[in-house]
N, C-alpha and C positions, 0 to 999 in steps of 0.2 A: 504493500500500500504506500501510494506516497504521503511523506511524513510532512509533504511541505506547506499544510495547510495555514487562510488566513489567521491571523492573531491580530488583536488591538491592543496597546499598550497605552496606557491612561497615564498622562502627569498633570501637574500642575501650571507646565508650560506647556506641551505639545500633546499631538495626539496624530499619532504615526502609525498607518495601516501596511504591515510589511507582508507581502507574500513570496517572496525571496530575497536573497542577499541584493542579486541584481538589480528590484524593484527596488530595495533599497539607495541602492549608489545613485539611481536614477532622479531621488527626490530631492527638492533644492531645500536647504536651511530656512526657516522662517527669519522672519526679518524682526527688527526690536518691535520693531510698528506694532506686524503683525502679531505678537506677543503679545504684548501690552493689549491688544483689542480683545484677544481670544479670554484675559484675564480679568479685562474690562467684563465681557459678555459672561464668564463664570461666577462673576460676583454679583448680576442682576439676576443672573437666575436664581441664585439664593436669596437673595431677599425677597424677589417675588414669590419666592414658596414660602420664604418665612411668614410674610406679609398675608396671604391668605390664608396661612394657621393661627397665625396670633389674631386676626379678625373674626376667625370662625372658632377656633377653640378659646383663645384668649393666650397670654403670653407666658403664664403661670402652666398650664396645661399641656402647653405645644416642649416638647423635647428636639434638642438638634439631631437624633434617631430620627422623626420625626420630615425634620427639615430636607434632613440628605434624602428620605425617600422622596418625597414629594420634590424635590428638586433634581433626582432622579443621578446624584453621584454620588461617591463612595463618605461613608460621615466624617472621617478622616482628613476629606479634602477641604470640609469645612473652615476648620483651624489653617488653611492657607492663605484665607482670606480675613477669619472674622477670630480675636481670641475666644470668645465665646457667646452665648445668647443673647446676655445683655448688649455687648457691641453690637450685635445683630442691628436689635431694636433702636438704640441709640442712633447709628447709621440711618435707619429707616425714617425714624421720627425727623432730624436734621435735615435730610435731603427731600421730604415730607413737607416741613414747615417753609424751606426754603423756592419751593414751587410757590407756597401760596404767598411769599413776601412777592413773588412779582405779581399779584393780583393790587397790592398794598403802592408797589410801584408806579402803578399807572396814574398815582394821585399826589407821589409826592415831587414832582417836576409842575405840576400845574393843582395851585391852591383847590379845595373846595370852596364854592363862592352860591351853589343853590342846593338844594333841596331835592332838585332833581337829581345833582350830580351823588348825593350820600344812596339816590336809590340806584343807582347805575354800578357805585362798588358794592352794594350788596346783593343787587343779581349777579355782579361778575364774580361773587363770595359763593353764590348758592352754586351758579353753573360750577363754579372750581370743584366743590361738593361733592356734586353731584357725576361729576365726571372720575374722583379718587371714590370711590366710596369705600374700597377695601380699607386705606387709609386712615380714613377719617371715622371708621367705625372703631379702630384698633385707638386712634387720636381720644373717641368719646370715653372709650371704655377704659384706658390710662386714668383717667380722672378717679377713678372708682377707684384705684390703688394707688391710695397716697407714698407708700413706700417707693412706690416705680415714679412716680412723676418726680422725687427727690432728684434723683439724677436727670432733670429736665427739665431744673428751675429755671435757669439761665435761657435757653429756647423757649420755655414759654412766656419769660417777661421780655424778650426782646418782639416773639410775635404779637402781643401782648400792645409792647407800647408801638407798632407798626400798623395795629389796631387802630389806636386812639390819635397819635399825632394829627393826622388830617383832619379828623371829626371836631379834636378839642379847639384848635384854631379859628373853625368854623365858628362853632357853637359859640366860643369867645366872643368873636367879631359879632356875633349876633345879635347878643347881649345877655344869652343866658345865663339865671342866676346860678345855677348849680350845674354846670358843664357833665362834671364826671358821675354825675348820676344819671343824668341822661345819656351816657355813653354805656354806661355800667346798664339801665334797662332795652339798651340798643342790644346790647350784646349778650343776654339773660334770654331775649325773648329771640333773637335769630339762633341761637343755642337751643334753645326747648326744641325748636321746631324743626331743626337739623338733626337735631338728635333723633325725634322722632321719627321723619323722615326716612331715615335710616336702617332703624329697630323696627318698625313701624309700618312701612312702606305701602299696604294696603289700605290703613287706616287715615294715614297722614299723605297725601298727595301732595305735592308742595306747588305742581301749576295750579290748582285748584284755591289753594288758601294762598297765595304771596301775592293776591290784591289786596284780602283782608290783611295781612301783614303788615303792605306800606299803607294803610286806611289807618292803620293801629298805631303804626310808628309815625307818621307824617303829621297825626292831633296830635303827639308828646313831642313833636320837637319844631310845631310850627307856634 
């Protein structure tokens, strides 16, 4: 029989289909480039598996066992990328929070000056939502586990105050008397409704109710 059947050889950096010596010699070296991209694309794949574990199991419950299967390589290889779980999530959540500051972006090179403009980032808040929802479900439920959200004080006061900057200025210039309370029920009540949204998604429609949302929020802040 011949012995010289295909074999795959799995690493960290390559991934070499050899079916003779010869095929061998014949194949060119991958380049840095090409390296870095293949390591690039091994490392979204883990978090995308992490990501829809920690959203449907929660992040207490999901194991990096777990992760390697669903992201479908060896668990070992994991640690190539991530020291361990908590990186995982910590990665996820940063690069997470950092999608939604350019929603926060589109407002801070040109003031808020109406009313209209505060409902224009908050549909461009809901679409962002609604578009990560793996995300931002794993985002709601962080909240629930004050121990986990310790290590993610710093990201959520910077999204936080990326939040309010625009609004508070407005609302200043307006003249209103208590700013950060009207900021603070701005962001309580698109909370509830996102969340539910979410959890909820039968019950809670969000094209349905995000008239009555800005009907709600446009008496409290006109």
């Amino acid at each position: 029989m011949n012995q010289s059947n295909n074999f795959l050889i799995l690493t960290d950096q390559s991934v070499i289909n050899e079916s003779s010596t010869e095929s061998s010699k014949n194949m060119s070296p991958r380049t840095a480039q090409q390296l870095s991209q293949l390591k690039q694309d091994k490392r979204v794949i883990i978090m995308d598996a992490a990501l829809r574990l920690f959203a449907e199991k929660g992040f207490h419950s999901t194991s990096v066992a777990e992760i390697a299967k669903e992201a479908k390589i060896a668990k070992g290889l994991i640690y190539s990328y991530f020291d361990s779980k908590e990186t995982i999530l910590k990665t996820i959540t940063k690069e997470g929070l950092d999608d939604t500051f350019k929603v926060f972006s589109l407002f801070h090179n040109t003031p808020i000056q109406s009313d209209e403009q505060i409902k224009q980032l908050i549909d461009a808040l809901i679409n962002r939502v609604l578009e990560k929802k793996e995300f931002y479900k794993l985002y709601y439920s962080m909240f629930l586990h004050p121990h986990v959200m310790e290590a993610f004080e710093a990201e959520m006061a910077e999204a936080a105050a990326k939040f309010t900057a625009p609004l508070l200025a407005y609302f200043v210039e307006k003249g209103d008397e208590d700013p950060e309370s009207t900021i603070l029920f701005i962001q309580a009540t698109l909370d509830g409704l996102l969340f539910n949204t979410l959890f909820n998604p039968h019950i809670f429609r969000i094209e349905k109710l995000k008239p009555k949302l800005w009907k709600l929020l446009k008496k409290e802040i006109s």
